[in-house]
C-alpha positions in Angstrom: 10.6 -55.2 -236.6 12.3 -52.1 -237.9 14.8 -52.5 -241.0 17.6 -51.0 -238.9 17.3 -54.5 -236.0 16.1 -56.9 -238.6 18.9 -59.6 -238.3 20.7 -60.6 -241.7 19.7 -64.3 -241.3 20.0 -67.7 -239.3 23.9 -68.1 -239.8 26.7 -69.2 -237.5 26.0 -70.4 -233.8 22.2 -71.5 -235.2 21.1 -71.6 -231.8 22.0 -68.4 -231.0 21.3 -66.3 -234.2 17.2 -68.1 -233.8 17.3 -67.2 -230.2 18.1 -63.4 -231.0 15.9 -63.6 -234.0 13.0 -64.8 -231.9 13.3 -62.3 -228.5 13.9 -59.7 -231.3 10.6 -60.5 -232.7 9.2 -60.2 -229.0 8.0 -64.0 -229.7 8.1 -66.9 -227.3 8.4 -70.0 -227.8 5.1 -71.1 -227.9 4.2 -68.1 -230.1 6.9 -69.0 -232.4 5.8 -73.0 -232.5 2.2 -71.3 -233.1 3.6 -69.2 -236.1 5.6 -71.9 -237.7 3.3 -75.0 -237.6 -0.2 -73.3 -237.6 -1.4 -75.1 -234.1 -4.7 -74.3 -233.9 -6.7 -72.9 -230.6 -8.3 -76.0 -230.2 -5.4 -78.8 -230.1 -2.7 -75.8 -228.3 -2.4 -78.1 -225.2 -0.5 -80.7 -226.4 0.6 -79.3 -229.8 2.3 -76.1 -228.6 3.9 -77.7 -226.0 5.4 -79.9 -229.0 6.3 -77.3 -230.5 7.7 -75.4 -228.0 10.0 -78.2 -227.3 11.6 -78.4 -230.6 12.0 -74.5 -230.9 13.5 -75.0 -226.9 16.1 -77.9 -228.6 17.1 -75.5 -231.3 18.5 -72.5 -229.0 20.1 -75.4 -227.1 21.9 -76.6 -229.9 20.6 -80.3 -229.3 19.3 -80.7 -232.7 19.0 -78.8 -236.2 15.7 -78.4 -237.9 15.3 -79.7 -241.4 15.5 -77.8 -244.4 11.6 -77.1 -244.8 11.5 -76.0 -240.6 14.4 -73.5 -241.3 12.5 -71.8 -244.1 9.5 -71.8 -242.0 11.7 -70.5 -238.8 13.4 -67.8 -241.1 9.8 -67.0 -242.5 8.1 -66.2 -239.9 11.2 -64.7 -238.2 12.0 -62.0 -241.1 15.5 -63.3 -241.8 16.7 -64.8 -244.7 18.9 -68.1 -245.0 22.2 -68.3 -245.4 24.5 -71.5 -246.7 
């Protein structure tokens, strides 16, 4: 991603700021689930769709991911963490 559209972190509306972070990325879901929790080729069936799901209940704002899960999200995302 370009210096110039990297976003300054995962602040504010959570759900929103990961959601723009994510498209911004050109990542799905899955891709992002993939990125984040290392699912493997082999056990993506069931895994990814795991994953998926939690990323999916993030940008909804039905749940927060834990401390370690943010720095993975932000990681893998570029963006830095804000308090």
């Amino acid at each position: 991603m370009p210096a110039d559209k990297k976003h300054s972190g995962l602040t504010g509306n959570f759900s929103e700021r990961l959601y723009q972070a994510r498209t911004a990325a050109g990542l799905s879901q899955s891709d992002l689930a993939r990125e984040v929790w290392g699912v493997q080729a082999t056990t993506e069936g069931y895994e990814v769709a795991k994953g998926r799901d939690r990323i999916s209940s993030y940008e909804r704002g039905k749940s927060a991911p834990k401390k370690d899960n943010l720095m993975k999200l932000a990681d893998v995302l570029g963006v830095q963490v804000e308090h």
